[in-house]
C-alpha positions as CSV (number, residue, x, y, z in Angstrom):
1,X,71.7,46.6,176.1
2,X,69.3,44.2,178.0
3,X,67.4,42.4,175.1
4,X,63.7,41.9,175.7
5,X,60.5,40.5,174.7
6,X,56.6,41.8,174.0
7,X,55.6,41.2,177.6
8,X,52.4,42.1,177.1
9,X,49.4,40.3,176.3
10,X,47.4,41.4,173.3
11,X,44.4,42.3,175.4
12,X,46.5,44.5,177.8
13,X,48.1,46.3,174.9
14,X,44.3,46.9,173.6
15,X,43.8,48.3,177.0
16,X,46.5,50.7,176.6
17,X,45.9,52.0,173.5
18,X,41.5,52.0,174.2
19,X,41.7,53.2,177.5
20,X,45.1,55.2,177.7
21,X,46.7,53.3,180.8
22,X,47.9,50.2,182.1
23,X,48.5,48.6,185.5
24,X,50.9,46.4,186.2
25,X,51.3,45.0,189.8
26,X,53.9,42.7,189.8
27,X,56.5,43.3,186.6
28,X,59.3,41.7,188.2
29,X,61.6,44.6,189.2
30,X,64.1,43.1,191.8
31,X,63.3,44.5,195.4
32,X,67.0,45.1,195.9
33,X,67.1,47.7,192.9
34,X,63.7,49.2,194.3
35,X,65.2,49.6,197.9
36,X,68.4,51.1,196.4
37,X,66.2,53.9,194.2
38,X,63.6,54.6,197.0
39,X,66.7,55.7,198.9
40,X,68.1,57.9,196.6
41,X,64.8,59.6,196.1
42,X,64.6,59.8,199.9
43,X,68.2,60.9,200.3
44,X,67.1,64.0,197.5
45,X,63.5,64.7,199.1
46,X,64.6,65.7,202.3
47,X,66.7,69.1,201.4
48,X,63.1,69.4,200.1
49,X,60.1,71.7,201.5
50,X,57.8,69.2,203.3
51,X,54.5,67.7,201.2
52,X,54.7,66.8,198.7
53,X,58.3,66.4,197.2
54,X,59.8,66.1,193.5
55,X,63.2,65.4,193.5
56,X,64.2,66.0,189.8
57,X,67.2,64.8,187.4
58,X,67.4,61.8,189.5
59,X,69.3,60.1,186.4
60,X,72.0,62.6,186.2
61,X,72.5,62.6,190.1
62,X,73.0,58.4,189.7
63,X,73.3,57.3,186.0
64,X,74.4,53.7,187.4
65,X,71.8,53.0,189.7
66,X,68.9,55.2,187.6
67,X,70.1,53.4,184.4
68,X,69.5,49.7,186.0
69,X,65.6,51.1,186.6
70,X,64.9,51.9,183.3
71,X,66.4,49.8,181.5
72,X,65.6,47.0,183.1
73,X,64.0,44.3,181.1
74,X,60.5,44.4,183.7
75,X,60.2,47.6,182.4
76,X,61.3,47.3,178.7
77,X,59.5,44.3,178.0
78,X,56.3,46.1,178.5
79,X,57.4,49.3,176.2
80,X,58.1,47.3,173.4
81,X,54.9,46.3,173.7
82,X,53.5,49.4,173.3
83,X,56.5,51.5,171.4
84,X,58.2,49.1,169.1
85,X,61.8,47.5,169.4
86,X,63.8,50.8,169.8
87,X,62.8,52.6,172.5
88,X,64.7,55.7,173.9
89,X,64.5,57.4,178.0
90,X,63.9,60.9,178.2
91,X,65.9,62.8,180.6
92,X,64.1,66.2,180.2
93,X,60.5,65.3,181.0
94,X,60.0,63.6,184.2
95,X,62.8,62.1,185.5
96,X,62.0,62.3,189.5
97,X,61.8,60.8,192.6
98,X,58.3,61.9,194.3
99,X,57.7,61.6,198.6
100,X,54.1,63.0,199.6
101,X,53.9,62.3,203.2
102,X,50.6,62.7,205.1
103,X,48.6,65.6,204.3
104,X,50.2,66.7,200.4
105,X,47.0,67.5,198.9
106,X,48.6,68.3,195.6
107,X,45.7,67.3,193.3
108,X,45.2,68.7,189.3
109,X,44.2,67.0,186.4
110,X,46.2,67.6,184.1
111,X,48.4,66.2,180.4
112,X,52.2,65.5,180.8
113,X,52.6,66.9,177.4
114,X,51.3,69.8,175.4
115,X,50.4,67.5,172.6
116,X,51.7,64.0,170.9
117,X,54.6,65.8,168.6
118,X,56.7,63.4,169.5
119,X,54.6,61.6,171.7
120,X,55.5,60.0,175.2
121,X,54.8,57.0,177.6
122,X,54.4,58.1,181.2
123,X,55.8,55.3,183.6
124,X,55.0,55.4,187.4
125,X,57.1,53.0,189.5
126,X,56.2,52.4,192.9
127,X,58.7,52.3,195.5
128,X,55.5,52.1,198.6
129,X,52.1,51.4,197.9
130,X,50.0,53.5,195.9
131,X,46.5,53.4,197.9
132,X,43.2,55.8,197.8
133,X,44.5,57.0,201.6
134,X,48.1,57.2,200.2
135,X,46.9,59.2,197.1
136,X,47.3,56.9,194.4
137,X,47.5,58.4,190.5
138,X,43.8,59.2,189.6
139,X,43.0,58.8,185.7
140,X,40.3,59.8,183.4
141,X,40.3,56.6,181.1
142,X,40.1,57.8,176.9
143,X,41.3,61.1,177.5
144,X,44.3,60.8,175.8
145,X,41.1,61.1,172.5
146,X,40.0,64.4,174.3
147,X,40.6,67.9,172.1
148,X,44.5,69.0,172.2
149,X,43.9,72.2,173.6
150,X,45.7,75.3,175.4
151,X,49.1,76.4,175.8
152,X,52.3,75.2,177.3
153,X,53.0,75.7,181.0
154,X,55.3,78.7,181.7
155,X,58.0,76.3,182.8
156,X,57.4,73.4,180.4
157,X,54.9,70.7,180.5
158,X,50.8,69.8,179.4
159,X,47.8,71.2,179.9
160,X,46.0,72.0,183.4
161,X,42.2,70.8,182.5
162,X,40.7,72.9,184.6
163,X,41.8,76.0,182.8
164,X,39.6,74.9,179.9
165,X,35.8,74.5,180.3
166,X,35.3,73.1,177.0
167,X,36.7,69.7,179.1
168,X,34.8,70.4,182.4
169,X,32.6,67.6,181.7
170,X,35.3,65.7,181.9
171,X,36.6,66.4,185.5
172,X,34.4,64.3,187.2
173,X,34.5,61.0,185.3
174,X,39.0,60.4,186.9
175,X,39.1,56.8,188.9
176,X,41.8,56.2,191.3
177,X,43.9,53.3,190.3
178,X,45.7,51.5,193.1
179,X,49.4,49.9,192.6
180,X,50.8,47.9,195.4
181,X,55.1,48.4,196.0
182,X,57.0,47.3,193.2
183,X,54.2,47.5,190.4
184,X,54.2,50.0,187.8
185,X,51.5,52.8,186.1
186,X,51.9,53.1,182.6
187,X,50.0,55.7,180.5
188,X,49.9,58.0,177.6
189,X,50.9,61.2,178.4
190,X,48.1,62.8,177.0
191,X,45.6,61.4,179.2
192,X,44.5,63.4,182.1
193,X,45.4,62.5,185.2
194,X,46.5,63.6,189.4
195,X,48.0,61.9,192.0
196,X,45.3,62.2,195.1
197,X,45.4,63.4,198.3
198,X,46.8,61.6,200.7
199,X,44.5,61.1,203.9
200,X,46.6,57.7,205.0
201,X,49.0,57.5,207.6
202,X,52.0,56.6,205.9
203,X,54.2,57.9,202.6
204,X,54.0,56.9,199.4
205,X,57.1,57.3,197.2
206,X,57.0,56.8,193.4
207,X,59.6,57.5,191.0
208,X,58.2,59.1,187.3
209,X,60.0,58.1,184.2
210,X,59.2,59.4,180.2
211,X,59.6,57.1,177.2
212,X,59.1,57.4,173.9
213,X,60.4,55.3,170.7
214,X,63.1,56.3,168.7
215,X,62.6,59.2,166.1
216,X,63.2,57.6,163.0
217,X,63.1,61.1,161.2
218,X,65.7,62.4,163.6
219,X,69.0,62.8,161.9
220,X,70.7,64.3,164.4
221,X,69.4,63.0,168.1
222,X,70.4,64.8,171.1
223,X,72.5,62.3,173.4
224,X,71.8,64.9,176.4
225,X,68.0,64.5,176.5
226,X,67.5,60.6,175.2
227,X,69.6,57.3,176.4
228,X,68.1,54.0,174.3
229,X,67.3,51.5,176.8
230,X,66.4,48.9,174.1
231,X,67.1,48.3,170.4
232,X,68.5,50.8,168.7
233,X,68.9,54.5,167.2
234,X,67.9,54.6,163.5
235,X,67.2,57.0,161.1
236,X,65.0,56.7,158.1
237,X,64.4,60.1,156.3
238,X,63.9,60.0,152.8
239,X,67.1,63.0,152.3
240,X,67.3,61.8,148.4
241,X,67.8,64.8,146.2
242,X,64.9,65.6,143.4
């Protein structure tokens, strides 16, 4: 297990939990390792429909290569930040390779999750750059301190804002945030956000991955849905009899 180290400043880790997201440009992932996982999402993506293009359980179709990614110590540094020392990856929410080529106009705010029950880290990792054109990740900053509201999408997932009105006023207040190849989007899942359109001329291929710490009031974790990429598992229930 790679051992890492807070590699976050304390204002960017105020920025995260204030605003609900955090860029990083440059966190060091080696451009081999990027070249090698753009590939496989491209490899996956084209038995696709054209547009834009999810190709999903990316870590079960390469454990070795996918493990590399996120558990790599760019990446884990940063969580630890923000999650504590033991840190787990979650294979059934996110977990895909995305292509949008020119034209994918797939744009909906919207929450990864439902609600923070267990809560979860959203991690965008740029394999092409992530421009306004391209259709970078649009955010509404402080949503994730928005009402938790509606119900579950038929197959799994958040919330849709726009199937709410009592958040309308919020629709209009999403930024784009730019990330050049190689830099990383992290932010709570419960913060609203879209990818944009893309206008550009070019791709822009990402790959989406789901963190969360370890449950420490798990007893009994479930080895098919979680791989700790740092620290440990540990359990801490208070089982004593009365």
């Amino acid at each position: 297990m790679p051992t890492t180290t807070q590699a976050l400043t304390e204002q960017q880790a105020r920025h995260f939990r204030d605003q609900g997201y955090l860029r990083l440009p440059d966190p060091g992932l080696p451009r081999d390792l990027l070249d090698d996982v753009a590939a496989l999402v491209r490899a996956r993506a084209a038995h696709l429909p054209a547009g834009q293009a999810k190709a999903y359980r990316l870590y079960q179709h390469d454990p070795g290569l996918m493990h590399r990614l996120v558990a790599h110590p760019a990446l884990t540094g940063p969580l630890t930040a923000l999650l504590g020392p033991n840190v787990v990856y979650v294979l059934n929410r996110h977990n895909q390779g995305s292509l949008s080529t020119p034209g994918s106009q797939d744009v909906r705010l919207h929450r990864d999750i439902l609600q923070p029950t267990r809560g979860l880290l959203t991690a965008l990792v740029y394999l092409e750059d992530a421009t306004v054109d391209t259709g970078c990740t649009w955010i509404i900053p402080g949503s994730h301190r928005a009402p938790y509201v509606g119900v579950p999408q038929p197959d799994g997932g958040g919330t849709w804002l726009d199937e709410h009105p009592e958040l309308a006023d919020l629709g209009d207040q999403a930024v784009p945030v730019p990330v050049p190849a190689g830099g990383a989007l992290l932010f709570d899942a419960t913060v609203f956000h879209t990818v944009g359109p893309n206008t550009g001329t070019s791709t822009r291929t990402s790959v989406v991955l789901g963190y969360r710490s370890v449950d420490e009031l798990d007893a009994h974790p479930d080895p098919d849905r979680q791989i700790v990429v740092t620290g440990e598992r540990l359990y801490r229930g208070n089982d004593r009899p009365s």
